[in-house]
C-alpha positions in Angstrom: -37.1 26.7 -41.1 -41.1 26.9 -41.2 -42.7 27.0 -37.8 -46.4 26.3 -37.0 -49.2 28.3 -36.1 -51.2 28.1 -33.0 -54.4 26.3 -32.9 -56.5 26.8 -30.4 -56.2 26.3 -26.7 -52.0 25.7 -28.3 -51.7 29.5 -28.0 -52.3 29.7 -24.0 -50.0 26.6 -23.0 -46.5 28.4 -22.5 -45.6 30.5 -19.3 -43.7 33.6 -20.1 -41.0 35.9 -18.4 -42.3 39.4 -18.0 -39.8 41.6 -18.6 -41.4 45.7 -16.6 -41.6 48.0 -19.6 -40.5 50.5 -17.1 -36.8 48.8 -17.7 -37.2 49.4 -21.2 -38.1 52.9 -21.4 -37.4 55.0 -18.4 -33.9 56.7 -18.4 -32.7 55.2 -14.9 -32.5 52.3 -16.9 -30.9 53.3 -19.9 -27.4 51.5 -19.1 -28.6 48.5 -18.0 -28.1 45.6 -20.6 -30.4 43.9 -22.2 -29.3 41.0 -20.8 -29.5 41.9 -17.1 -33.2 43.2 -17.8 -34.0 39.8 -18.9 -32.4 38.3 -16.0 -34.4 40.2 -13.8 -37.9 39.5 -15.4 -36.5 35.7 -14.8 -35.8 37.0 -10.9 -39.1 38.3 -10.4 -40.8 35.0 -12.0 -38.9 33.1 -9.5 -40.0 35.6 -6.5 -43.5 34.6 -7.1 -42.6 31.5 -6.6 -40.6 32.0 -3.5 -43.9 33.7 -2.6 -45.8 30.8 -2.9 -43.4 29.0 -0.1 -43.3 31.7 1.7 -39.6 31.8 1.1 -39.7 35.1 3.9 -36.8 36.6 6.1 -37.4 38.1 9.8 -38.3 41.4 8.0 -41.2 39.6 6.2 -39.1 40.3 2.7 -39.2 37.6 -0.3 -36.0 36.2 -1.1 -35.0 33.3 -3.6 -31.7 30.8 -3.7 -30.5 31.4 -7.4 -27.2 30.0 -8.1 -25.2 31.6 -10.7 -25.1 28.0 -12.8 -29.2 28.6 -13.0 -28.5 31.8 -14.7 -25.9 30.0 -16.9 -28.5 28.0 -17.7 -31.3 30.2 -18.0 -29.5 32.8 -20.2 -27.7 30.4 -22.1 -24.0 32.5 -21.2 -20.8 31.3 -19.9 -20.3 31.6 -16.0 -18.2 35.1 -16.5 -21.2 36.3 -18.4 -23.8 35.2 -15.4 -21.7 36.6 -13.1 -21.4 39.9 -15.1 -25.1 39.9 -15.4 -26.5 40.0 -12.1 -24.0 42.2 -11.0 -25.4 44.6 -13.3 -28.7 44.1 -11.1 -26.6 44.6 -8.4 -24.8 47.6 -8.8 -28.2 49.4 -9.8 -29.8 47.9 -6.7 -32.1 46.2 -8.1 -30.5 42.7 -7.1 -29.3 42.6 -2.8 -26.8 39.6 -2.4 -26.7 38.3 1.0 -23.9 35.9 1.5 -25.0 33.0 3.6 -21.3 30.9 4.0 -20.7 27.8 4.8 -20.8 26.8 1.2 -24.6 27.7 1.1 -26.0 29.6 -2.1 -26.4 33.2 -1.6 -30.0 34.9 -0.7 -31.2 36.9 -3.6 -33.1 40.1 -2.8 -35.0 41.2 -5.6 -36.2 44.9 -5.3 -38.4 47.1 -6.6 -38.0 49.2 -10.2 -40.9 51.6 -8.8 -39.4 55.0 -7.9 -41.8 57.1 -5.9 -40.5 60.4 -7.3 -39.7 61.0 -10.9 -37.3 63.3 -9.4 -35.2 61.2 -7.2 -35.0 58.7 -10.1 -33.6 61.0 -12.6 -31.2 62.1 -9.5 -30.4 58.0 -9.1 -30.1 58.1 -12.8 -27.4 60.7 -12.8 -25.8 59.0 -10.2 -25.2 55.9 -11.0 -23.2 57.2 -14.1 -21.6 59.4 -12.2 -20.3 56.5 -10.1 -19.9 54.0 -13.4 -17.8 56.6 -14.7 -15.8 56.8 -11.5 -16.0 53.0 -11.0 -17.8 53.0 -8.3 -19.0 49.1 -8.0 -22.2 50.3 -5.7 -25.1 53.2 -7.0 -28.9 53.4 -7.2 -31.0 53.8 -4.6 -30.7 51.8 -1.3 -33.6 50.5 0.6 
C-alpha cells in the first residue's frame, strides 16, 4: 500500500484525539491499558463538547451521554471489550458512572489525571495494585 503526502492546507484538515502524556509516562498509570488510555483521550474530546452545551449537573460538573455501542464503535472492539475498557477508567477513577434508569444511557463523569501531590499519587499508585491484586473492583483517588 503507498499513501500520499500532505500538501498544503491537506495537513491541518483532520481533528485529533489527544491522548495526556501524563497517562503514558507517570507510574499511577502504568497498569492502565493502552486501550483505556485511548478511550479516555476520546472521553475528554467529547467533554469539550459537552462543554460547549453546557451539558452541566447542579454541581456545575461536565458530564457526557456515552453509550457503550459508541465505544464499540469508536475503538473498533466487541461489546465485552468496551465494557472492559471503560471499566478500566472506572476502577482507577478516572471514569464516574452515574446510572440514570428508566432505560436512559448512563452520565459519564470524566475526571481529572492531575494529582496535586506527587506523593499521594505514588500512594494511589500503590493502592490500586494493592486492591487489583486483592480484587478490589473500586481504587484511585475519589473526588
Amino acid at each position: 500500500m503507498v499513501f500520499n503526502y500532505y500538501y498544503g492546507s491537506e495537513a491541518d484538515q483532520f481533528n485529533f484525539i489527544r491522548i495526556p502524556k501524563r497517562l503514558i509516562t507517570d507510574p499511577l498509570f502504568a497498569d492502565l491499558s493502552l486501550s483505556a488510555k485511548l478511550l479516555y483521550g476520546i472521553l475528554l474530546d467529547r467533554m469539550s463538547l459537552s462543554m460547549k452545551n453546557k451539558w452541566l449537573d447542579n454541581e456545575n460538573r461536565v458530564y457526557i451521554v456515552n453509550q457503550i455501542t459508541e465505544i464499540m464503535e469508536n475503538l473498533n472492539v466487541a461489546e465485552k471489550t468496551a465494557i472492559k475498557t471503560l471499566k478500566e477508567l472506572e476502577d482507577l477513577g478516572l471514569v464516574e458512572k452515574r446510572r440514570r434508569g428508566l432505560g436512559l444511557p448512563s452520565l459519564l463523569y470524566i475526571k481529572s489525571f492531575i494529582v496535586d501531590d506527587w506523593e499521594d499519587n505514588s500512594k494511589d499508585a500503590e493502592k490500586v495494585k494493592s486492591n487489583k491484586n486483592n480484587g478490589s473492583s473500586r481504587a484511585g483517588k475519589q473526588n
